[in-house]
C-alpha positions as CSV (number, residue, x, y, z in Angstrom):
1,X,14.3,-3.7,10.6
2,X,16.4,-7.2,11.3
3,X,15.0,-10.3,10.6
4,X,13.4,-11.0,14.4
5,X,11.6,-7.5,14.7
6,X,9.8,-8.6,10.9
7,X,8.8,-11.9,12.8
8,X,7.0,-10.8,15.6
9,X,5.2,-7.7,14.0
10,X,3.9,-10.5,11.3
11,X,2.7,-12.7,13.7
12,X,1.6,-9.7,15.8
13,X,-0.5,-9.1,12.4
14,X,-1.5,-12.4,12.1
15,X,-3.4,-12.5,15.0
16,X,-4.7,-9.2,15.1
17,X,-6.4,-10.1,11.9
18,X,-7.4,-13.5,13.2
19,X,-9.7,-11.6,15.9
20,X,-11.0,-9.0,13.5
21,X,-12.2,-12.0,11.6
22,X,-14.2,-13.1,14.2
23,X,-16.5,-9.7,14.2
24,X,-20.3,-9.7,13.0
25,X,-19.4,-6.7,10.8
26,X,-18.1,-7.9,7.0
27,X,-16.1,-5.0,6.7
28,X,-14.2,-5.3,9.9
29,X,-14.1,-9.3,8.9
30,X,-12.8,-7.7,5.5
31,X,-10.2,-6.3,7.4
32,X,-9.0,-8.9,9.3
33,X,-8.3,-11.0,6.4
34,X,-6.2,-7.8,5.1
35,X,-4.2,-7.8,7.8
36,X,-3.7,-11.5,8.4
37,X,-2.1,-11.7,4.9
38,X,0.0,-8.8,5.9
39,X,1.3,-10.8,8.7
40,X,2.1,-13.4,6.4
41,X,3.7,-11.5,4.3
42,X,6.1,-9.8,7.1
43,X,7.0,-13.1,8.5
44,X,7.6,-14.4,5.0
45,X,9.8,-10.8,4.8
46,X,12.1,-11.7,8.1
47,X,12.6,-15.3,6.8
48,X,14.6,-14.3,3.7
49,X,16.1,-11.6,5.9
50,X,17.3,-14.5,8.1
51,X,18.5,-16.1,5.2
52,X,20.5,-13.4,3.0
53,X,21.6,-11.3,5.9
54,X,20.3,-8.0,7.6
55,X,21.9,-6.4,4.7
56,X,19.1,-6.0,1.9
């Protein structure tokens, strides 16, 4: 995946998980969080991409 495509499927994520956090059930809260840091951790993924190249 290039650098762009790691972007938007983080913040994609990010958001998702931002919703889900919003829930009256703890677990689905639980969740959210899970898959906010996930996001964060994708974006964080297509930033080094952008920086070292598509090749790693």
């Amino acid at each position: 995946m290039g650098e762009l495509t790691d972007k938007i499927k983080g913040n994609a994520n990010e958001a998702a998980g931002k919703v889900k956090q919003q829930s009256n059930d703890p677990e689905t809260r639980a969740d959210g969080r899970a898959q906010e840091a996930e996001g964060k951790g994708q974006q964080l993924k297509g930033e080094v991409k952008g920086k070292l190249g598509d090749d790693i």
